[in-house]
N, CA and C atoms as a LAMMPS dump frame, in Angstrom:
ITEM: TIMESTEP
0
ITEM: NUMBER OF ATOMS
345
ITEM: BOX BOUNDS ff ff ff
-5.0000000000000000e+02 5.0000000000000000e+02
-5.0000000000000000e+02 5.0000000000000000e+02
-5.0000000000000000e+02 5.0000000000000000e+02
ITEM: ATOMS id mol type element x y z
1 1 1 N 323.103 -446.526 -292.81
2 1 2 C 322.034 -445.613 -292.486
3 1 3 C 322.452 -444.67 -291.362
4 2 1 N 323.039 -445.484 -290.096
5 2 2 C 323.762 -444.434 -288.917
6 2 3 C 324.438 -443.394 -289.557
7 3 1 N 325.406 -443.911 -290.718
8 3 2 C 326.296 -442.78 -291.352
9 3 3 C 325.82 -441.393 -291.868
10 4 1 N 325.147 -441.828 -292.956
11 4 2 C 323.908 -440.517 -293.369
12 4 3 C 323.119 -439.933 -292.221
13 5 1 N 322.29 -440.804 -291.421
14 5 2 C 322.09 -439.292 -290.466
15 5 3 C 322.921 -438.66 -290.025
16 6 1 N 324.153 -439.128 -289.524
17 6 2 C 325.172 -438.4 -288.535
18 6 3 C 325.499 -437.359 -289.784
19 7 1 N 325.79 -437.098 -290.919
20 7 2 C 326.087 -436.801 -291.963
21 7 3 C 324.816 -435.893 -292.261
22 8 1 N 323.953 -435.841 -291.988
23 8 2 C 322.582 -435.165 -291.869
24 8 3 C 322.982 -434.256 -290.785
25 9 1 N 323.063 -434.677 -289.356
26 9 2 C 322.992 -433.777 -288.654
27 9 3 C 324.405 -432.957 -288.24
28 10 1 N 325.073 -433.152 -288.86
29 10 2 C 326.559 -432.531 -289.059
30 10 3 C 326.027 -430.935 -290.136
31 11 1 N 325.927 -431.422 -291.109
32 11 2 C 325.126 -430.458 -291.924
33 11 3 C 324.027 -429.478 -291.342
34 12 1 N 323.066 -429.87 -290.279
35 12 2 C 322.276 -429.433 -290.138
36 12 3 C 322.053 -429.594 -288.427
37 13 1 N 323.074 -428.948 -287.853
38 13 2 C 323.014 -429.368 -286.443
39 13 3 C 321.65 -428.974 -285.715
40 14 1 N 320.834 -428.59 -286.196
41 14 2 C 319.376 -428.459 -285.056
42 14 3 C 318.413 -429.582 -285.642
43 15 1 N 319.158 -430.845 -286.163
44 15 2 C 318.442 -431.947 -286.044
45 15 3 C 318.972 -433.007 -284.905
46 16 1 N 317.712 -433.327 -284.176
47 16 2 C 317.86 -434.098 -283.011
48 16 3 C 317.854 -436.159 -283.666
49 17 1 N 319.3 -436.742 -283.181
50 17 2 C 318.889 -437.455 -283.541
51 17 3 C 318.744 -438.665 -282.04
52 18 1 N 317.306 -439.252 -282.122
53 18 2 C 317.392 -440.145 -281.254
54 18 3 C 316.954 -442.036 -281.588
55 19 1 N 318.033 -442.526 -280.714
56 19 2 C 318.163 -444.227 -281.195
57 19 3 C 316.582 -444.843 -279.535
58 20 1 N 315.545 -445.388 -280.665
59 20 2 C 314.924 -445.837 -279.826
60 20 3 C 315.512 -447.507 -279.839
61 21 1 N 315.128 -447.936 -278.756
62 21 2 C 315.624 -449.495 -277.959
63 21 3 C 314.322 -450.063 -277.655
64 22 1 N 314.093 -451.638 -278.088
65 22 2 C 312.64 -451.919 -278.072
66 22 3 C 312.725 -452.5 -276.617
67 23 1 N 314.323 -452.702 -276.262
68 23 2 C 314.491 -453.943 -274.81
69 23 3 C 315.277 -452.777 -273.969
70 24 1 N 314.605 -453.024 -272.948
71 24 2 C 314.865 -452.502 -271.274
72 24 3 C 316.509 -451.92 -271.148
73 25 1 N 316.695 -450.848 -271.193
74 25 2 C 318.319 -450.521 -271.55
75 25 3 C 318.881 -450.618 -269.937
76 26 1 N 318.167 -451.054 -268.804
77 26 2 C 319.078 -451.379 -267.604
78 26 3 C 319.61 -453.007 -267.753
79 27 1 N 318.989 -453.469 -268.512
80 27 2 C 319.267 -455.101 -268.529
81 27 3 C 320.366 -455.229 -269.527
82 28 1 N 320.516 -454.562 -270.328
83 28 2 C 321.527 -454.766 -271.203
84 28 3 C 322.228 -453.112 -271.506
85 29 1 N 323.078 -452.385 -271.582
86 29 2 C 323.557 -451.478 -272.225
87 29 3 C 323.329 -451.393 -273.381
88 30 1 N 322.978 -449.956 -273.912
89 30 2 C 322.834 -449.462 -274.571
90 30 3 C 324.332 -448.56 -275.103
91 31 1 N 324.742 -448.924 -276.155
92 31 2 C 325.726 -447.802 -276.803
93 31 3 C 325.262 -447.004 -277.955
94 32 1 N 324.974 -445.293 -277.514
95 32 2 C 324.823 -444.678 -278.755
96 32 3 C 325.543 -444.892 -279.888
97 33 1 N 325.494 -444.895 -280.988
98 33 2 C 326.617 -444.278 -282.239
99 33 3 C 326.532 -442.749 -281.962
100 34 1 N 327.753 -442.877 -282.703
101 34 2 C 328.424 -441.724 -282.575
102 34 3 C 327.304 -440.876 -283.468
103 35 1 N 326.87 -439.69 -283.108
104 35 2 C 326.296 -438.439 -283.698
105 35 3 C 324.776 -438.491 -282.99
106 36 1 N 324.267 -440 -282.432
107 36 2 C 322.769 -439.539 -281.328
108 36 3 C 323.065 -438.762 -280.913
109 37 1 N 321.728 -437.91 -279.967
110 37 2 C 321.937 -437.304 -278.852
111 37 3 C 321.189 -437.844 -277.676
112 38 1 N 320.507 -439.053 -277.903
113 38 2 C 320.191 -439.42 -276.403
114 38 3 C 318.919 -440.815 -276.691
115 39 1 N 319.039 -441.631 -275.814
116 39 2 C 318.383 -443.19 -275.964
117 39 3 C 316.535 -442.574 -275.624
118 40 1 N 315.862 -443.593 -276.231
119 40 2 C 314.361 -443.349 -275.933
120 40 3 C 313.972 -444.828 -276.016
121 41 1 N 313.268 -445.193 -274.708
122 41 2 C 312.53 -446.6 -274.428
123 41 3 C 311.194 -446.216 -274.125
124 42 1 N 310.392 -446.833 -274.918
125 42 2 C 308.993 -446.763 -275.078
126 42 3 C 308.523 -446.583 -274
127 43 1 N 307.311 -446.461 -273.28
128 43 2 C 306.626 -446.608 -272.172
129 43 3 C 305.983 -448.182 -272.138
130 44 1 N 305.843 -449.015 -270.6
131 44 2 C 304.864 -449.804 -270.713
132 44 3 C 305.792 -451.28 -271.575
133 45 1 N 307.113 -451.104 -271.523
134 45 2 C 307.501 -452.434 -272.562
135 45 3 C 308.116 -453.044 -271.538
136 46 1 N 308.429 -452.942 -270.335
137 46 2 C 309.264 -453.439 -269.329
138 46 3 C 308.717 -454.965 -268.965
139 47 1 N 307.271 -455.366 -269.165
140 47 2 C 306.753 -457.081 -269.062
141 47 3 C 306.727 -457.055 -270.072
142 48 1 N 306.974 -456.577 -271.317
143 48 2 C 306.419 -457.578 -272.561
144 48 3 C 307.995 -458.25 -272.762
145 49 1 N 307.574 -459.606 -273.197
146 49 2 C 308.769 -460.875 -273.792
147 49 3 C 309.571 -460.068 -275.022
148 50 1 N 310.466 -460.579 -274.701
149 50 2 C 311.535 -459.913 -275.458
150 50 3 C 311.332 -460.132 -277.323
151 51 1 N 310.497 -461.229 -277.5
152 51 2 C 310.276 -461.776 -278.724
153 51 3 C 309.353 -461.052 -279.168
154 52 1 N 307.981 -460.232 -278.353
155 52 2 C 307.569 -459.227 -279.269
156 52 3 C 307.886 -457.741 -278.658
157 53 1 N 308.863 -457.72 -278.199
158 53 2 C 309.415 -456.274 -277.712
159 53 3 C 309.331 -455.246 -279.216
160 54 1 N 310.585 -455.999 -279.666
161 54 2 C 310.515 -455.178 -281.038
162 54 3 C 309.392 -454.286 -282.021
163 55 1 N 307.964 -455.552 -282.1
164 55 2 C 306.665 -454.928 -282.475
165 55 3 C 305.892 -453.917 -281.564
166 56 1 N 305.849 -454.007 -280.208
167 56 2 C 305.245 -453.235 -279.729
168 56 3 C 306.129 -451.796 -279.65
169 57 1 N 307.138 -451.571 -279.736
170 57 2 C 308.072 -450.48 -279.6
171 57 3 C 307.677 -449.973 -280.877
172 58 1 N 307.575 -450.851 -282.4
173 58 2 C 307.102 -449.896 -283.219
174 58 3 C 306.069 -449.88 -283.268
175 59 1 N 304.566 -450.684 -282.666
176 59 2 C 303.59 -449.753 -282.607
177 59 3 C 303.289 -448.728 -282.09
178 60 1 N 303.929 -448.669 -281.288
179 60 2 C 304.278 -447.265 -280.099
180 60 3 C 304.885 -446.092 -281.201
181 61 1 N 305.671 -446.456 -281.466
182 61 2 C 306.258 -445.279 -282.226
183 61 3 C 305.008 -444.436 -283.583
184 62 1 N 304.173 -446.084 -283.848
185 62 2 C 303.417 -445.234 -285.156
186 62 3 C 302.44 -444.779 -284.346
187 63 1 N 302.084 -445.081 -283.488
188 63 2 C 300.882 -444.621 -282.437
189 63 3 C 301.237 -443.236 -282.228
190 64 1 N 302.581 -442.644 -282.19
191 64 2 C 302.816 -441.498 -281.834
192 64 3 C 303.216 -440.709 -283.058
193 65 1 N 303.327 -441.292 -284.3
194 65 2 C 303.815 -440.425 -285.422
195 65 3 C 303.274 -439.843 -286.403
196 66 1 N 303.425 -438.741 -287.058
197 66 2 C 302.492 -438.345 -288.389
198 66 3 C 302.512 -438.655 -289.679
199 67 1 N 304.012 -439.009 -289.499
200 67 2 C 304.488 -439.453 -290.803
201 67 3 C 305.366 -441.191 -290.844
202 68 1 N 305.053 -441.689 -291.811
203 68 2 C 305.89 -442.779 -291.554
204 68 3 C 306.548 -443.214 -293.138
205 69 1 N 307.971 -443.346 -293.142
206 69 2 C 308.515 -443.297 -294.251
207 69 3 C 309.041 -444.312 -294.274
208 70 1 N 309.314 -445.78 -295.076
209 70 2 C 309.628 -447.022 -294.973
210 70 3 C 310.08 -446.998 -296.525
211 71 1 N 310.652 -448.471 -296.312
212 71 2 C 311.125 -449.093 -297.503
213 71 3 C 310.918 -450.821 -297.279
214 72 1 N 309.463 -450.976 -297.498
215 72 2 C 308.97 -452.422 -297.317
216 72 3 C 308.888 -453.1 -298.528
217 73 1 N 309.249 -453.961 -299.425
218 73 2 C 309.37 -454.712 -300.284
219 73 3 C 308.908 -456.043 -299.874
220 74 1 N 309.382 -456.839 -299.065
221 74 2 C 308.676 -458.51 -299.057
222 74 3 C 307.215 -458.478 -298.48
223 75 1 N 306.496 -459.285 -298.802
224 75 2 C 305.089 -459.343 -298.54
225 75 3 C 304.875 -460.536 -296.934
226 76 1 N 306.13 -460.72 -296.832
227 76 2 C 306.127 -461.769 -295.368
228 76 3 C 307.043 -460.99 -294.391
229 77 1 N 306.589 -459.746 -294.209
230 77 2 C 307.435 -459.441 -292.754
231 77 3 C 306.934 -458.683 -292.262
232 78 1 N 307.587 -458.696 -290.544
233 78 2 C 306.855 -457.826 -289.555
234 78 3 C 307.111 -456.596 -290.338
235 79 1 N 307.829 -455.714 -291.237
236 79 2 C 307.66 -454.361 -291.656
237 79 3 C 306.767 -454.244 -292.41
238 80 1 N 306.307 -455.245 -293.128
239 80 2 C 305.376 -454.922 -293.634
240 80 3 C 303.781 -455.066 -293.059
241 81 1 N 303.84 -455.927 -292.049
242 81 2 C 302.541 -456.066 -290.65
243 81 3 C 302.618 -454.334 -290.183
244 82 1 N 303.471 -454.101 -290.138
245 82 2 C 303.527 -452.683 -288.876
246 82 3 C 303.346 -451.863 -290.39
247 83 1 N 303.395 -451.9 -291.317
248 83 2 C 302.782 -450.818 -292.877
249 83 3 C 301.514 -451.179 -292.53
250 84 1 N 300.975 -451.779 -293.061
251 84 2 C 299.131 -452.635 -292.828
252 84 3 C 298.812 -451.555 -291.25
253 85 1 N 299.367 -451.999 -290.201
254 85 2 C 299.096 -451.391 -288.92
255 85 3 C 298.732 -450.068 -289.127
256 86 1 N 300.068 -449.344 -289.406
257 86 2 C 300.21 -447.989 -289.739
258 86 3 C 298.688 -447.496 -290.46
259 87 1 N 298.212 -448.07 -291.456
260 87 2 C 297.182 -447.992 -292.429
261 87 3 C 295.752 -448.187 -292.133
262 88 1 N 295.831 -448.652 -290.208
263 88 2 C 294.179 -448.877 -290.151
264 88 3 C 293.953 -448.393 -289.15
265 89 1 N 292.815 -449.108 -288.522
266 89 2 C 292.558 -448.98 -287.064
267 89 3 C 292.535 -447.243 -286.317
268 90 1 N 292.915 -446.581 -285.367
269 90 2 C 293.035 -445.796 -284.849
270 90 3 C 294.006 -444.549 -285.473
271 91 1 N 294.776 -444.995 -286.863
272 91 2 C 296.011 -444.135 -286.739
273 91 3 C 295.872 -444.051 -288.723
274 92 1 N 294.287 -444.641 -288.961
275 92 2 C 294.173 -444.572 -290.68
276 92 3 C 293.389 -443.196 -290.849
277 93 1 N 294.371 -442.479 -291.81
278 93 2 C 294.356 -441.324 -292.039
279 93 3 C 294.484 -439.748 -291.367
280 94 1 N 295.195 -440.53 -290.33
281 94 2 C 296.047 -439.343 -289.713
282 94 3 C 297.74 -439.607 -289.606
283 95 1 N 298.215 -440.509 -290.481
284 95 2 C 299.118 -440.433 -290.499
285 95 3 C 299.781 -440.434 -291.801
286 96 1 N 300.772 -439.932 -292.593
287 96 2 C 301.098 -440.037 -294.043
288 96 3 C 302.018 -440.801 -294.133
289 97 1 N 301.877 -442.324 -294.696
290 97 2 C 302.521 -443.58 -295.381
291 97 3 C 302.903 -443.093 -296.235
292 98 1 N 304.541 -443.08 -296.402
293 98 2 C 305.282 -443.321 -297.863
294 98 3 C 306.302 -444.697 -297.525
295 99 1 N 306.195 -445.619 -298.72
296 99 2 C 307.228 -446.882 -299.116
297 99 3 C 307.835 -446.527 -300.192
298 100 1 N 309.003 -446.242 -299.533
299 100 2 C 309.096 -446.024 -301.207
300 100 3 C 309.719 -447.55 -301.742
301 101 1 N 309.552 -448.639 -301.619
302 101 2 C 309.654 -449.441 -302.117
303 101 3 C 308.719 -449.345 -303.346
304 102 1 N 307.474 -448.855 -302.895
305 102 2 C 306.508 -448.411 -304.401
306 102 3 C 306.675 -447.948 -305.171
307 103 1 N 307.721 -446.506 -305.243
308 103 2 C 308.291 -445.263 -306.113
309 103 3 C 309.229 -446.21 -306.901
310 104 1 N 309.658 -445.406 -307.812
311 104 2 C 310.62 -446.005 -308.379
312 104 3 C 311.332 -444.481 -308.321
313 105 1 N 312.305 -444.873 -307.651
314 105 2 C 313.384 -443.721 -306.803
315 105 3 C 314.68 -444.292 -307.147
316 106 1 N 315.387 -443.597 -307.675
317 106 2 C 317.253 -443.911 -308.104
318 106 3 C 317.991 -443.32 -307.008
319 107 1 N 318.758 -443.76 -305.951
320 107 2 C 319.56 -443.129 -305.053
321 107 3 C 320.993 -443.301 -305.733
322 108 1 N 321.364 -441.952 -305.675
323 108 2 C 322.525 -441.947 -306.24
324 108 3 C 323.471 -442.697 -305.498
325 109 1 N 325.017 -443.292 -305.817
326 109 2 C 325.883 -444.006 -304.952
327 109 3 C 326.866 -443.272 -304.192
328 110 1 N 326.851 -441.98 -304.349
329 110 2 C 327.063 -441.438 -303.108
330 110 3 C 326.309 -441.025 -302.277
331 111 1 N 325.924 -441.238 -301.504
332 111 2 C 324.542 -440.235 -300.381
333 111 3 C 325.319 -438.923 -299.846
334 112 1 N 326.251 -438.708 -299.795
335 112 2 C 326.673 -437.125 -299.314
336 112 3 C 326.162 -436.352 -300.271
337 113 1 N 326.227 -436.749 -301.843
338 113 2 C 325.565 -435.63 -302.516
339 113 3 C 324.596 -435.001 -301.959
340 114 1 N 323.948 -435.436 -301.881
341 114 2 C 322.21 -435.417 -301.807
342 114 3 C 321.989 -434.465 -300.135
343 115 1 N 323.018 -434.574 -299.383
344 115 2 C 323.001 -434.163 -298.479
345 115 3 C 323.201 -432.724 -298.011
């Protein structure tokens, strides 16, 4: 997935790409891949336990987004808790859910095509 964006924004250099971190990047280093342009740590995650760091970083993120594009298939996982999330409460119907686990979408086996 790192590959294709970098491969995205090679193609299309006025796309910004940024790697969010759900855990405190002074406690541990952070290494971009090659083609980010710069780290983003949520606000407000610095006391939460490291065990639900991860969820609150992406509720944060759908809290802030318009669009949310996934590929959730199992019916037992936090991606699919944070789809449900995405879908109610404060952020149902202002934001546009696509899975395409739902579509039936053929990705070709090269992804540069497409690019």
């Amino acid at each position: 997935m790192i590959r294709v964006l970098a491969q995205s924004k090679r193609r299309r250099p006025r796309i910004t790409l940024i790697l969010m971190t759900p855990y405190y990047p002074v406690r541990k280093a952070v290494k971009l891949p090659e083609g980010f342009d710069t780290l983003f740590y949520p606000p407000n995650l610095q006391t939460v336990p490291n065990r639900a760091a991860i969820i609150r970083a992406n509720q944060y993120m759908v809290e802030c987004s318009n669009y949310l594009i996934s590929y959730v298939w199992h019916p037992a996982s936090n991606a699919r808790e944070l789809l449900e999330y995405a879908g109610t409460g404060t952020r149902k119907g202002k934001i546009h859910i696509t899975n395409l686990a739902d579509k039936q979408i053929h990705l070709p086996k090269n992804m540069a095509s497409v690019l």
